[in-house]
PDB file as gemmi writes it, atoms N, CA and C in Angstrom:
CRYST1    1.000    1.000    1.000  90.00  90.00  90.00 P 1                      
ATOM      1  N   UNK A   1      65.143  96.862  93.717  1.00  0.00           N  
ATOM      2  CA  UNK A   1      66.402  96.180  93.465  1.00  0.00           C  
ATOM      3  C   UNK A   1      67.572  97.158  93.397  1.00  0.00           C  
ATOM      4  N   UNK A   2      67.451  98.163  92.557  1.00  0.00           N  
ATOM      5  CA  UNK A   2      68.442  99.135  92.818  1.00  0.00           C  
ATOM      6  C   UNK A   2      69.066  99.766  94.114  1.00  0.00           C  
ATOM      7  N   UNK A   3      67.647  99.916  94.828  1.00  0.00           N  
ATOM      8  CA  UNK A   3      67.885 100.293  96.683  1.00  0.00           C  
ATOM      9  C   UNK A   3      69.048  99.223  96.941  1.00  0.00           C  
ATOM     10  N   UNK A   4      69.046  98.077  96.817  1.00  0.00           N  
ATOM     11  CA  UNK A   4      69.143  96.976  97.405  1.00  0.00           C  
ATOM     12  C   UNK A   4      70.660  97.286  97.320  1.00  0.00           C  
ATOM     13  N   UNK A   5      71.058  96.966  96.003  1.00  0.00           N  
ATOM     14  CA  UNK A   5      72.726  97.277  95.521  1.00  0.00           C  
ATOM     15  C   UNK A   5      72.880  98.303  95.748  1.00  0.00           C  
ATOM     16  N   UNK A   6      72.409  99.654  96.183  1.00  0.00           N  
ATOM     17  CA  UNK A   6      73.484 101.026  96.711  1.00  0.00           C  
ATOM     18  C   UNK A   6      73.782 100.646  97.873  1.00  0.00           C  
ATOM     19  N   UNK A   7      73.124  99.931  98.478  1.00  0.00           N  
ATOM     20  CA  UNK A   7      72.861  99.361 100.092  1.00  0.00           C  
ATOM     21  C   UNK A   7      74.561  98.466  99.941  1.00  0.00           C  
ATOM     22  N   UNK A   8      74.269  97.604  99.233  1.00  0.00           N  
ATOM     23  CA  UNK A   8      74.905  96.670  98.964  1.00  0.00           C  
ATOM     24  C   UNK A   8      76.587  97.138  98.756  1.00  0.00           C  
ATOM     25  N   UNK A   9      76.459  97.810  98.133  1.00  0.00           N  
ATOM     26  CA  UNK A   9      77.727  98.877  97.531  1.00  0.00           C  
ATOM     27  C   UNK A   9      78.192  99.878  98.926  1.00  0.00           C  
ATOM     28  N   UNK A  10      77.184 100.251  99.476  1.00  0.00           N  
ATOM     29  CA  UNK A  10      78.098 101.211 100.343  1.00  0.00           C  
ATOM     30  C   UNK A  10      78.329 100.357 101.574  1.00  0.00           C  
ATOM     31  N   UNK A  11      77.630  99.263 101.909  1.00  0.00           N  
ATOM     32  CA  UNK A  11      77.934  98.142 103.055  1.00  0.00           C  
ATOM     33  C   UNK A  11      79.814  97.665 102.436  1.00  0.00           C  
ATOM     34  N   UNK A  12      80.218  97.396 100.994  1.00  0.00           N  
ATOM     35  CA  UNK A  12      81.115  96.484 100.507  1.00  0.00           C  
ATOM     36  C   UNK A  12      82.209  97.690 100.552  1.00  0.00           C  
ATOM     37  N   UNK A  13      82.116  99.341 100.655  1.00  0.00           N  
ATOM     38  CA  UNK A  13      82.811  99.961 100.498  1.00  0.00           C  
ATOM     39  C   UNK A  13      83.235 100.549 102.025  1.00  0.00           C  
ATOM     40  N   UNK A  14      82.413 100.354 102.756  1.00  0.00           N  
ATOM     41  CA  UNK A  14      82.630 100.449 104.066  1.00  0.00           C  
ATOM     42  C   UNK A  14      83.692  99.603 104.594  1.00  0.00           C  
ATOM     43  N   UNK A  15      83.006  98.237 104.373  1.00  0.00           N  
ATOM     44  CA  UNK A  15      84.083  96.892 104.949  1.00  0.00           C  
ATOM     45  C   UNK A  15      85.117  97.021 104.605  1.00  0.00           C  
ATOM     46  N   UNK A  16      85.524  97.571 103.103  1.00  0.00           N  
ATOM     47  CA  UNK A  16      87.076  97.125 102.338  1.00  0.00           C  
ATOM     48  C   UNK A  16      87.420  98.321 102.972  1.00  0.00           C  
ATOM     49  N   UNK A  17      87.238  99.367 103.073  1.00  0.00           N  
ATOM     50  CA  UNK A  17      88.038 100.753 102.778  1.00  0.00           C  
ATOM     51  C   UNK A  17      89.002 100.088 104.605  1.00  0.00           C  
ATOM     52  N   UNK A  18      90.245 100.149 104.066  1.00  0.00           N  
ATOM     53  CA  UNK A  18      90.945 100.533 105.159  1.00  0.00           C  
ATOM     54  C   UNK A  18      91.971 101.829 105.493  1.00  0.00           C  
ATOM     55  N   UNK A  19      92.354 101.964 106.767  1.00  0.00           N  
ATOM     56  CA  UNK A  19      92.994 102.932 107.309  1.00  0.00           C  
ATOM     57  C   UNK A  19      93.827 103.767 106.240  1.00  0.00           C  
ATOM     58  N   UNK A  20      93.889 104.953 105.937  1.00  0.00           N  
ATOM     59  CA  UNK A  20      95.181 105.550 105.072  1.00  0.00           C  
ATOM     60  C   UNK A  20      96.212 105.861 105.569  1.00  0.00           C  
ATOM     61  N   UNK A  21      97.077 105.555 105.377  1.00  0.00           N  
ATOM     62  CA  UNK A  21      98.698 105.380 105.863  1.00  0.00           C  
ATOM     63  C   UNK A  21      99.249 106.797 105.161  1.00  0.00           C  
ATOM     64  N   UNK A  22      99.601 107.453 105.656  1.00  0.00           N  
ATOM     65  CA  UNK A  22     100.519 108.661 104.942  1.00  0.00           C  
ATOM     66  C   UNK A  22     102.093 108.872 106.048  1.00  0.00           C  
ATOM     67  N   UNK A  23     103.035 109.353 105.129  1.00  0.00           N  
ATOM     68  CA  UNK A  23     104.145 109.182 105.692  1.00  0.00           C  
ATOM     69  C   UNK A  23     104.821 110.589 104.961  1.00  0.00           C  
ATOM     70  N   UNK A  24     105.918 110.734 106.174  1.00  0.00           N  
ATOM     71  CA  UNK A  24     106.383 111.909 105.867  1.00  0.00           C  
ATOM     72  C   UNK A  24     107.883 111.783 104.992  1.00  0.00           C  
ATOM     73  N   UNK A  25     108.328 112.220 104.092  1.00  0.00           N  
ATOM     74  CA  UNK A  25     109.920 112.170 102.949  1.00  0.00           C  
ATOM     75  C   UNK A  25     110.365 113.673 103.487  1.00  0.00           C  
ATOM     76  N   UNK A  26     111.485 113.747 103.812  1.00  0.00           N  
ATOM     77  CA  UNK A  26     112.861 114.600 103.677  1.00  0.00           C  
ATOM     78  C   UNK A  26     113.858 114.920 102.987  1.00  0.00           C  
ATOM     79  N   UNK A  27     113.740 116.084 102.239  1.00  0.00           N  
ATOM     80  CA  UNK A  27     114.353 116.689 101.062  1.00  0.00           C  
ATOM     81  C   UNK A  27     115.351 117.523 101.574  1.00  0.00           C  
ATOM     82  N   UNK A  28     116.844 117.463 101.176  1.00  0.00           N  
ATOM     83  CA  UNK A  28     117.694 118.318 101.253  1.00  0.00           C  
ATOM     84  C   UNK A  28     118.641 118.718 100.317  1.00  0.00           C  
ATOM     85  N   UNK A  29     118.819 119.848  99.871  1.00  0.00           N  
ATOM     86  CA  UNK A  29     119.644 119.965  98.546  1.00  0.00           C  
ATOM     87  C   UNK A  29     120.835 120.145  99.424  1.00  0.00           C  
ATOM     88  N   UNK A  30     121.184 120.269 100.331  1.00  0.00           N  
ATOM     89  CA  UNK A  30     122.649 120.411 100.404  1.00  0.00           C  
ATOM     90  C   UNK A  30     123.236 119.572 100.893  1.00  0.00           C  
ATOM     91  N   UNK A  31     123.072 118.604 102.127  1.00  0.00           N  
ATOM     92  CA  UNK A  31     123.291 117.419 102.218  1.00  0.00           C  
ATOM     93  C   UNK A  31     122.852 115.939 102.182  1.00  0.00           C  
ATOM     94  N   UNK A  32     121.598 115.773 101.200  1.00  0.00           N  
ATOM     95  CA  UNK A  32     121.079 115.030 101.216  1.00  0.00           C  
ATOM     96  C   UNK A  32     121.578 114.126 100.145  1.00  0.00           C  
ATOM     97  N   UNK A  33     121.151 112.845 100.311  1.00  0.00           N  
ATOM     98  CA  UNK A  33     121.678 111.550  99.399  1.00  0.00           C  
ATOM     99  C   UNK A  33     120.756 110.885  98.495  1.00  0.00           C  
ATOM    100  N   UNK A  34     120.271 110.827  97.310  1.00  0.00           N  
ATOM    101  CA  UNK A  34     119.554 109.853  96.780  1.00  0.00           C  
ATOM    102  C   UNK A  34     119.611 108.293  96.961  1.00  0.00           C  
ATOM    103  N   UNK A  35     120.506 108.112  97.844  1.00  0.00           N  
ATOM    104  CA  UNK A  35     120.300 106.490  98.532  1.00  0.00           C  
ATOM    105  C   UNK A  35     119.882 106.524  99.746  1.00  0.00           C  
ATOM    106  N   UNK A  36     119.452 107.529 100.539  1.00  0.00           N  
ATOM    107  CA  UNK A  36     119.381 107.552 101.964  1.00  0.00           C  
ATOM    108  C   UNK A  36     117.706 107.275 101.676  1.00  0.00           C  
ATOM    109  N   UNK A  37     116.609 107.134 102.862  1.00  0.00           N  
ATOM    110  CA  UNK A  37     115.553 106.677 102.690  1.00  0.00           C  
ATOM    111  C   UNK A  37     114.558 107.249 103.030  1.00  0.00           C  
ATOM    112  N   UNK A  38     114.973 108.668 103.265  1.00  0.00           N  
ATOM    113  CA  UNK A  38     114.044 110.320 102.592  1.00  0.00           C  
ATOM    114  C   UNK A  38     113.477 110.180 104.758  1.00  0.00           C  
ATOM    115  N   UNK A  39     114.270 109.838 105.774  1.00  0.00           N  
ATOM    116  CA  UNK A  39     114.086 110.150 106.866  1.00  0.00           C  
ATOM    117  C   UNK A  39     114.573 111.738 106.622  1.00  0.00           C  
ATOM    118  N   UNK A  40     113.849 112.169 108.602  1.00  0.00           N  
ATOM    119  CA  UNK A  40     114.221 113.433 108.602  1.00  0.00           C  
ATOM    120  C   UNK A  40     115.861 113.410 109.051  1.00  0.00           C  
ATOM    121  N   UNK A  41     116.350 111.847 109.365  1.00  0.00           N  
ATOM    122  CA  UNK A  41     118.301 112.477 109.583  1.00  0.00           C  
ATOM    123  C   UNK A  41     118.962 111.925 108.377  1.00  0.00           C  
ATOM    124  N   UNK A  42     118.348 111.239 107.760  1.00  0.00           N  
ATOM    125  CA  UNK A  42     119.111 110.876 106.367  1.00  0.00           C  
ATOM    126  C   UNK A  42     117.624 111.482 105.049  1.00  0.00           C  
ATOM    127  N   UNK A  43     118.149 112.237 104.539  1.00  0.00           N  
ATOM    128  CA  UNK A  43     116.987 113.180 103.833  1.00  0.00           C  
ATOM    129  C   UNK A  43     117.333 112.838 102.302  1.00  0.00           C  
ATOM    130  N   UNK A  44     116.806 112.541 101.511  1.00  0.00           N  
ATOM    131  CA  UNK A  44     117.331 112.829  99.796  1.00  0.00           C  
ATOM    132  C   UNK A  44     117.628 114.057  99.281  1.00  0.00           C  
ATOM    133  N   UNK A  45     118.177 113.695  98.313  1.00  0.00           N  
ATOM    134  CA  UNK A  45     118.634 114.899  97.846  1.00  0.00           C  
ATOM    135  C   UNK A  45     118.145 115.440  96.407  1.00  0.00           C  
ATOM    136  N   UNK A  46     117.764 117.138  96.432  1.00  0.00           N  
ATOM    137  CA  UNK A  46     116.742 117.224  95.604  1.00  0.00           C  
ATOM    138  C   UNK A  46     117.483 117.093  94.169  1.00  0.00           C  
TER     139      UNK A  46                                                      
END                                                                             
């Protein structure tokens, strides 16, 4: 029974796990804006 549920568990962790999304933020202390939306032409500001 235990076999059964690791089985069970790594089948349920397989299915859910989706894609990881990572994204890139742009920091600029000299012209950057804390309203801009951290692109690389509008960068925040540190």
């Amino acid at each position: 029974m235990k076999k059964f549920n690791l089985i069970l568990v790594a089948i349920m962790m397989i299915a859910f796990s989706g894609e990881v999304i990572a994204e890139n933020y742009y920091v600029n202390s000299n012209t950057g804006d804390d309203g801009n939306n951290g692109s690389n032409s509008t960068p925040w500001r540190k």
